[in-house]
py3Dmol code that shows the C-alpha trace and the ligand (Angstrom):
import py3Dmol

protein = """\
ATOM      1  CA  UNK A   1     -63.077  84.870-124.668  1.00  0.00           C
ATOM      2  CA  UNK A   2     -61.060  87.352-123.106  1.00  0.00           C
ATOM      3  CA  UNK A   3     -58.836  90.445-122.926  1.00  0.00           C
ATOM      4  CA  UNK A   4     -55.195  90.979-122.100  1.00  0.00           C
ATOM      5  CA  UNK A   5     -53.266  94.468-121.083  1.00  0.00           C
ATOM      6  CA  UNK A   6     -49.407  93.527-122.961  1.00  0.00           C
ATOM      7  CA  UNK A   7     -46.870  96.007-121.203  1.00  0.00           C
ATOM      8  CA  UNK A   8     -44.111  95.815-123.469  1.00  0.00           C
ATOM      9  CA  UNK A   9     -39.981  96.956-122.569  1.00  0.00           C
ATOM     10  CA  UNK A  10     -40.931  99.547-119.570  1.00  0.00           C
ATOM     11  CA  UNK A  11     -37.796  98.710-118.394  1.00  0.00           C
ATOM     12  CA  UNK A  12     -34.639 101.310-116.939  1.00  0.00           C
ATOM     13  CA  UNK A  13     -32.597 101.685-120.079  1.00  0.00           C
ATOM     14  CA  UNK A  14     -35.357 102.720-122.096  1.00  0.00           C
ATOM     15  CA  UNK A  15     -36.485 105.118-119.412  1.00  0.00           C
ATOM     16  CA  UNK A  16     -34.728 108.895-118.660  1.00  0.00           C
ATOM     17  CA  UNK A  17     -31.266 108.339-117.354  1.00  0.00           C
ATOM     18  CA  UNK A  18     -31.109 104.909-119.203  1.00  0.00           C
ATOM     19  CA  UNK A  19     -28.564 103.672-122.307  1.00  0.00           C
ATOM     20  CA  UNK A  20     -31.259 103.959-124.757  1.00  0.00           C
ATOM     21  CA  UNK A  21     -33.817 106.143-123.198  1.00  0.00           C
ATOM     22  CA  UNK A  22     -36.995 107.445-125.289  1.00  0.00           C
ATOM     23  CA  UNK A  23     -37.849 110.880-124.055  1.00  0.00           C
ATOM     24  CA  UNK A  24     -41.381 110.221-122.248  1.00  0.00           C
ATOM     25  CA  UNK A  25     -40.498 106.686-120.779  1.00  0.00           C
ATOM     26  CA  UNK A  26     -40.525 107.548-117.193  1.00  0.00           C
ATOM     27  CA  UNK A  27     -44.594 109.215-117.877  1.00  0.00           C
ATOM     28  CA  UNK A  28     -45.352 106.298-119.467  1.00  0.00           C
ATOM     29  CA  UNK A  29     -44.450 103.682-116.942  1.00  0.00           C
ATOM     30  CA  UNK A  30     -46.840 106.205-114.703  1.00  0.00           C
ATOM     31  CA  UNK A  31     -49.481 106.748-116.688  1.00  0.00           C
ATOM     32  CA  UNK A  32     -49.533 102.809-117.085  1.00  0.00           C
ATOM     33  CA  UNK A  33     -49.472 102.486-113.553  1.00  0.00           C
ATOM     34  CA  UNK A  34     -52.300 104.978-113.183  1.00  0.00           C
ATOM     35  CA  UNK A  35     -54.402 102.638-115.673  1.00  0.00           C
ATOM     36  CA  UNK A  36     -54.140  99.776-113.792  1.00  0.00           C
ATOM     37  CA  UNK A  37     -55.040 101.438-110.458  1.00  0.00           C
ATOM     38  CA  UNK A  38     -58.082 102.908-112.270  1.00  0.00           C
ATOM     39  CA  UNK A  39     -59.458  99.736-113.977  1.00  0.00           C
ATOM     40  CA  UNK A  40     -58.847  97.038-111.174  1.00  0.00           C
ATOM     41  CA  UNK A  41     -61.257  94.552-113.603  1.00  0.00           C
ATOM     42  CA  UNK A  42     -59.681  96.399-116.880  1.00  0.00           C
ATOM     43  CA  UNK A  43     -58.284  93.229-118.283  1.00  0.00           C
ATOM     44  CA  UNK A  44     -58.372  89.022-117.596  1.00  0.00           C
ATOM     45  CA  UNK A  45     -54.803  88.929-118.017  1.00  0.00           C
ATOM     46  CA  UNK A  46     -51.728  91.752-117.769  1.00  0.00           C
ATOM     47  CA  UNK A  47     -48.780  90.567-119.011  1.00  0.00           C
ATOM     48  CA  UNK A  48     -45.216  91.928-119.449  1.00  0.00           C
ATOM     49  CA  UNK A  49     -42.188  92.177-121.900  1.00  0.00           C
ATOM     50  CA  UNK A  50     -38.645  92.542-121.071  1.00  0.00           C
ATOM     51  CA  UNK A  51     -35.735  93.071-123.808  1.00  0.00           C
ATOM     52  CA  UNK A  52     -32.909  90.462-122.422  1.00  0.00           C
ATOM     53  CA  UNK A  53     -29.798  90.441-123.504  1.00  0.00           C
ATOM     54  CA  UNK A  54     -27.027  88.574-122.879  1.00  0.00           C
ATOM     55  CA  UNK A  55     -24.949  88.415-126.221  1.00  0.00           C
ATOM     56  CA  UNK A  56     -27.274  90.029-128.907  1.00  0.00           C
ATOM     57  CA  UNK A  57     -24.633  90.181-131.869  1.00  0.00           C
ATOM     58  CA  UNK A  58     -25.230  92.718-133.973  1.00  0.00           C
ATOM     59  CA  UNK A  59     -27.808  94.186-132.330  1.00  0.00           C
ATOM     60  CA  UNK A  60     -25.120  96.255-129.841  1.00  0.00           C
ATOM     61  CA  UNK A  61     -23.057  98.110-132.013  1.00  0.00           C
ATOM     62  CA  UNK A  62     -20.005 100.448-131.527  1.00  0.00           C
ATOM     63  CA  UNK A  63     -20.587 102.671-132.729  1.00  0.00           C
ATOM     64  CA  UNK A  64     -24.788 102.406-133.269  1.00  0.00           C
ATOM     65  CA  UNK A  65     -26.293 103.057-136.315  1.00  0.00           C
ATOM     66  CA  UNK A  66     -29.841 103.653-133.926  1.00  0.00           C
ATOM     67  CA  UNK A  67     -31.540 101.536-136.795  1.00  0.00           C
ATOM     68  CA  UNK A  68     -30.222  98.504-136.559  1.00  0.00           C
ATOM     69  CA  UNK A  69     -27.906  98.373-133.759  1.00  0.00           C
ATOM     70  CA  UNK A  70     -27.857 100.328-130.575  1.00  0.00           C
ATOM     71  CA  UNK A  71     -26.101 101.218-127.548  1.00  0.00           C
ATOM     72  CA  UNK A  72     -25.950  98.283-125.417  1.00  0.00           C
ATOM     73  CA  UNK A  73     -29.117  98.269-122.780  1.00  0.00           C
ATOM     74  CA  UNK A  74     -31.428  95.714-121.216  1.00  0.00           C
ATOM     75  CA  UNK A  75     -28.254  93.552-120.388  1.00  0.00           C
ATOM     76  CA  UNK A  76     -29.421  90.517-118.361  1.00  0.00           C
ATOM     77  CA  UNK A  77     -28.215  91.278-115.050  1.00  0.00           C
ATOM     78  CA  UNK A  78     -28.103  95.075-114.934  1.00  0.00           C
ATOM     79  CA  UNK A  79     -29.941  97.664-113.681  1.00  0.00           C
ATOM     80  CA  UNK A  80     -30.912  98.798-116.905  1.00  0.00           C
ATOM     81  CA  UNK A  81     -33.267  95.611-117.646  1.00  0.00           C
ATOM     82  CA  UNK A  82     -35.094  96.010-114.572  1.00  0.00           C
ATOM     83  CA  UNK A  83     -38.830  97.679-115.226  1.00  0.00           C
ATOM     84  CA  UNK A  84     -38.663 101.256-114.308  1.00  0.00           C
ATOM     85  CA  UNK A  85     -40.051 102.252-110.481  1.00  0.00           C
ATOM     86  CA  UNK A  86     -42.858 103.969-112.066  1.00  0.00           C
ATOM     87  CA  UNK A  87     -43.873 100.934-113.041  1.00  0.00           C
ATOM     88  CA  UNK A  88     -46.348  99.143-110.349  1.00  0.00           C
ATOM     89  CA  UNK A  89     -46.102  95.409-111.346  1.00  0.00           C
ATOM     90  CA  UNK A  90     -48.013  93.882-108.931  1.00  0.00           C
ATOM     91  CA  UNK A  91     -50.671  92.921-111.402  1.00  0.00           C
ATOM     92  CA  UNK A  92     -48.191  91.246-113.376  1.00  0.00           C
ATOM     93  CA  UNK A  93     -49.205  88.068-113.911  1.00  0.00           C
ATOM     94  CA  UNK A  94     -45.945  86.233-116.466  1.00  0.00           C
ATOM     95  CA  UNK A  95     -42.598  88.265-118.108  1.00  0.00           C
ATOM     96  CA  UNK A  96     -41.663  86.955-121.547  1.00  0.00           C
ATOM     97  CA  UNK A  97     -38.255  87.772-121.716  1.00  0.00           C
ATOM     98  CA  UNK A  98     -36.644  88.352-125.726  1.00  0.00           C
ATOM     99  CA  UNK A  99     -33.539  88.906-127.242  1.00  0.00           C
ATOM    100  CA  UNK A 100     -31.155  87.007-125.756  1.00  0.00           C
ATOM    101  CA  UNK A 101     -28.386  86.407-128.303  1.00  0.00           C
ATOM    102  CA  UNK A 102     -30.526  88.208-130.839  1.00  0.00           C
ATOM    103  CA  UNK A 103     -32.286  91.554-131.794  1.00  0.00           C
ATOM    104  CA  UNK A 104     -36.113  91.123-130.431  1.00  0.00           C
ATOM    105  CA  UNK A 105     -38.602  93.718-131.097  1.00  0.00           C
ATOM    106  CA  UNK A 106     -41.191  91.595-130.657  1.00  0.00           C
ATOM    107  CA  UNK A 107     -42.863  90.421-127.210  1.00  0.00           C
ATOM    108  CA  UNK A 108     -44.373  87.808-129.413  1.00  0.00           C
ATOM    109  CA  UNK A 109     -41.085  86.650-129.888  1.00  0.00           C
ATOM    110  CA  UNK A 110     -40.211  86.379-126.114  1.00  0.00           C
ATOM    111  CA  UNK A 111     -40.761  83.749-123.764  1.00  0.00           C
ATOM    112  CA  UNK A 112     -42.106  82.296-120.052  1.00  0.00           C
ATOM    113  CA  UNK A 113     -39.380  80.805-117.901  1.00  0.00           C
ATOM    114  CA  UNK A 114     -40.574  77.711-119.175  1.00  0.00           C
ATOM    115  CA  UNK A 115     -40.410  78.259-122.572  1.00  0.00           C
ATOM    116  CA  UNK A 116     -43.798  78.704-123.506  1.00  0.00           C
ATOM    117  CA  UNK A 117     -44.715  81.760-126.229  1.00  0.00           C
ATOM    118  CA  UNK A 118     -46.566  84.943-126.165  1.00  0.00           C
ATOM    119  CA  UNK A 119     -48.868  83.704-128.385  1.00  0.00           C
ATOM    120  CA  UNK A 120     -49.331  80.281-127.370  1.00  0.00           C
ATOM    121  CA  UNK A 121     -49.627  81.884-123.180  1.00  0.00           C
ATOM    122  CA  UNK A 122     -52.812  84.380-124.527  1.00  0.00           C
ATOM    123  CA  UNK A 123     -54.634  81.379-126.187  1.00  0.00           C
ATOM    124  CA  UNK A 124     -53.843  79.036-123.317  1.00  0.00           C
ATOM    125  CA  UNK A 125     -55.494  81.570-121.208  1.00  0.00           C
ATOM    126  CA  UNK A 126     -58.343  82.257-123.558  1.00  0.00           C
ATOM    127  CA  UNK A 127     -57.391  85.879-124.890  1.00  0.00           C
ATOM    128  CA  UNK A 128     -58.370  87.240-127.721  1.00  0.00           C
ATOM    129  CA  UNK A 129     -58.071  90.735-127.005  1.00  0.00           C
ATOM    130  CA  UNK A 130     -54.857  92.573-126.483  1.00  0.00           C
ATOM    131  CA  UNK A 131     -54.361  95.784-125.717  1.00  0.00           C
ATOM    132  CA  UNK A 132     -50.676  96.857-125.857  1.00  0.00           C
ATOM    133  CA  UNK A 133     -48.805  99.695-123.890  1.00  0.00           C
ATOM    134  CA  UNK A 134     -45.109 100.845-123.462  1.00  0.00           C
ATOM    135  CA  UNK A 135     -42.252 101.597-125.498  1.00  0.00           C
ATOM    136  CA  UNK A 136     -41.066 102.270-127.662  1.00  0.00           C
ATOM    137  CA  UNK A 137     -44.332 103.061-130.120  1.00  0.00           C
ATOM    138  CA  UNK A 138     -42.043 102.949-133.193  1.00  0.00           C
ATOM    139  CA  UNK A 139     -40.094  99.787-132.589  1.00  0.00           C
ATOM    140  CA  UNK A 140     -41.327  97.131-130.027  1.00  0.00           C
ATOM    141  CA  UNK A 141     -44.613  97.901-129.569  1.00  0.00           C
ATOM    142  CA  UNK A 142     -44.898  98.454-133.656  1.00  0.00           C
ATOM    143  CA  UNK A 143     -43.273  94.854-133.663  1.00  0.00           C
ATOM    144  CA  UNK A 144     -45.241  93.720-130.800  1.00  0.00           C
ATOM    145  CA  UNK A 145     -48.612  95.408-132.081  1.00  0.00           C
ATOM    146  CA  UNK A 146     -47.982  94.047-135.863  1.00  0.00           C
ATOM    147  CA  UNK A 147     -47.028  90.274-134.668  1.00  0.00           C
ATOM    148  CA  UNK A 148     -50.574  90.501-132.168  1.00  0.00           C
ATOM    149  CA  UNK A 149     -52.468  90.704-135.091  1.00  0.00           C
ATOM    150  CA  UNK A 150     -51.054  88.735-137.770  1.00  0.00           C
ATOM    151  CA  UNK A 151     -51.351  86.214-134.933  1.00  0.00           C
ATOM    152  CA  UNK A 152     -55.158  86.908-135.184  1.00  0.00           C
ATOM    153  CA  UNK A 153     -55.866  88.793-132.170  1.00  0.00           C
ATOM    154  CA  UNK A 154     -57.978  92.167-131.754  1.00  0.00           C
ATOM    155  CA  UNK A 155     -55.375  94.235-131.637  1.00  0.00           C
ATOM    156  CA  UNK A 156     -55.702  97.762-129.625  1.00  0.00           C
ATOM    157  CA  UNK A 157     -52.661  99.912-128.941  1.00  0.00           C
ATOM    158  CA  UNK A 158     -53.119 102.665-126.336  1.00  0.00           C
ATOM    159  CA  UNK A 159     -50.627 105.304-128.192  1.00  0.00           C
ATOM    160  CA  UNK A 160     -51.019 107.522-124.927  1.00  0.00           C
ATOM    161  CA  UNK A 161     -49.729 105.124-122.944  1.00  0.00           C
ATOM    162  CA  UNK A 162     -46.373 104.952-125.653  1.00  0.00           C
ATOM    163  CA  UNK A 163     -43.483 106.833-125.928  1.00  0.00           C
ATOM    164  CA  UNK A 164     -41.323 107.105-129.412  1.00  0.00           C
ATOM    165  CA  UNK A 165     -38.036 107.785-130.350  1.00  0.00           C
ATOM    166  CA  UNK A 166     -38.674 109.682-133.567  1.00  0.00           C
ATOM    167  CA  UNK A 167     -41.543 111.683-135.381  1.00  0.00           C
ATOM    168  CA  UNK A 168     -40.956 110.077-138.513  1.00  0.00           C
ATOM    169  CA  UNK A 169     -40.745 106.219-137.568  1.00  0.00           C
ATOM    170  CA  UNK A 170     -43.746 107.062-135.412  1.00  0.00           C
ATOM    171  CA  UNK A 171     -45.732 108.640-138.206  1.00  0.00           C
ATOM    172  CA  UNK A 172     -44.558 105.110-139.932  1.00  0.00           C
ATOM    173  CA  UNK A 173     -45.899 103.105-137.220  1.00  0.00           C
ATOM    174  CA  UNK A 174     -48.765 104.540-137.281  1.00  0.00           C
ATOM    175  CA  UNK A 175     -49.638 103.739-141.129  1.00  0.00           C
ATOM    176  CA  UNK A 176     -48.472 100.350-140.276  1.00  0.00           C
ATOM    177  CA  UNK A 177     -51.378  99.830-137.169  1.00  0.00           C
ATOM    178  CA  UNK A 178     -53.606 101.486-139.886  1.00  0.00           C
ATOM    179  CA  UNK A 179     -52.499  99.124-142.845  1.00  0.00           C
ATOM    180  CA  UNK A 180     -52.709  96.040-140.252  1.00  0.00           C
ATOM    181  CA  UNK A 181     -56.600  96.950-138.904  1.00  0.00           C
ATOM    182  CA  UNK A 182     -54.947  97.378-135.445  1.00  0.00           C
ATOM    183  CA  UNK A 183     -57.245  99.873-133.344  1.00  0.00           C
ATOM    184  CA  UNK A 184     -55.338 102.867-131.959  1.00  0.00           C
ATOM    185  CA  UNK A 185     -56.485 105.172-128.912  1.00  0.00           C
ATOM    186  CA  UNK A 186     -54.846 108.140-128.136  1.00  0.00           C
ATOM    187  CA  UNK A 187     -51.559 109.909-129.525  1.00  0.00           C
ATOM    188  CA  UNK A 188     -48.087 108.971-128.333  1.00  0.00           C
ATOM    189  CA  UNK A 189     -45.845 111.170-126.919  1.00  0.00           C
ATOM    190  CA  UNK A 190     -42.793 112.229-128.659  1.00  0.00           C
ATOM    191  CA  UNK A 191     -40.187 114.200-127.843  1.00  0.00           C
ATOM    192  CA  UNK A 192     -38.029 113.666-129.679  1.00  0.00           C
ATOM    193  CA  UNK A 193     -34.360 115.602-129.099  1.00  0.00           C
TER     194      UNK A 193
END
"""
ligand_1 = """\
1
ZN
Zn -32.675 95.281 -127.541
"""
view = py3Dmol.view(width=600, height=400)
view.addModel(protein, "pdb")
view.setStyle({"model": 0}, {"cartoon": {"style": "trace"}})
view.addModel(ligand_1, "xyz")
view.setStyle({"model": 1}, {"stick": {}})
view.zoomTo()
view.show()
């Protein structure tokens, strides 16, 4: 069986300078960048997440309640849903694009071009292994992370290589990896404002 590097929502408006941007973004899409120039055999697969929105309801709201609804960002189209520079995608192999007329905090919720799951992709390919990167560490790589596992996969999130938006939905996350058996290496970086 085999392993799978999941780089989820390293994308421009969740970066510095971006409509929703968790303090530490920009680092991360380095540091994940740095990983992946340092482990050329790290992983079988490396696979990407993009939050995609084109008319997400409730999900954008004026004014946001940063819970449930945010500032508009990752608009299909825009700048803002492009992966941030720092970000060397070149070992990229599929994007599974989420949220299009809904709130997705899950990759595992996203989707190929053709339609074809997260989950369904990794087992097609023979993964059973994930390790999951990006941001943020206290929304859709908690989502991401939680749905990985309950999907039965060994489940490893790389906190260093995450960025969160708050101490104490982090500090929630974390219990939640814990609660879920999900493996965690590292700390993530908050800064939060
Ligand atoms: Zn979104």
């Amino acid at each position: 069986m085999g392993n799978a590097l999941i780089i989820v929502d390293v994308q421009n408006d969740f970066c510095e300078g971006g409509s929703l941007a968790v303090a530490g973004g920009a680092d991360v899409a380095a540091g994940i960048s740095r990983l992946l120039a340092a482990e050329p055999g790290g992983w079988d697969h490396v696979v990407a997440t993009k939050d995609y929105h084109i008319d997400p309801g409730a999900h954008f709201g004026d004014p946001p309640d940063f819970v449930d609804s945010w500032p508009p960002h990752c608009v299909v189209g825009t700048q803002g849903s492009e992966f941030h520079p720092n970000l060397v995608t070149d070992r990229v192999e599929v994007i599974f694009h989420k949220g299009e007329h809904a709130a997705a905090y899950s990759g595992f919720e996203g989707h190929t071009d053709d339609g074809e799951c997260l989950a369904d992709w990794l087992r097609r390919h023979g993964v059973d292994q994930v390790e999951i990167t990006g941001l943020a560490t206290d929304f859709c790589v908690r989502a991401t992370a939680l749905d990985a596992a309950a999907e039965g996969f060994r489940t490893t999130v790389r906190l260093d290589l995450t960025a969160a938006i708050g101490p104490d939905t982090a500090r929630g996350a974390l219990q939640a990896f814990s609660d879920a058996g999900i493996t965690t290496r590292g700390e993530p970086v908050i800064r939060a404002a």
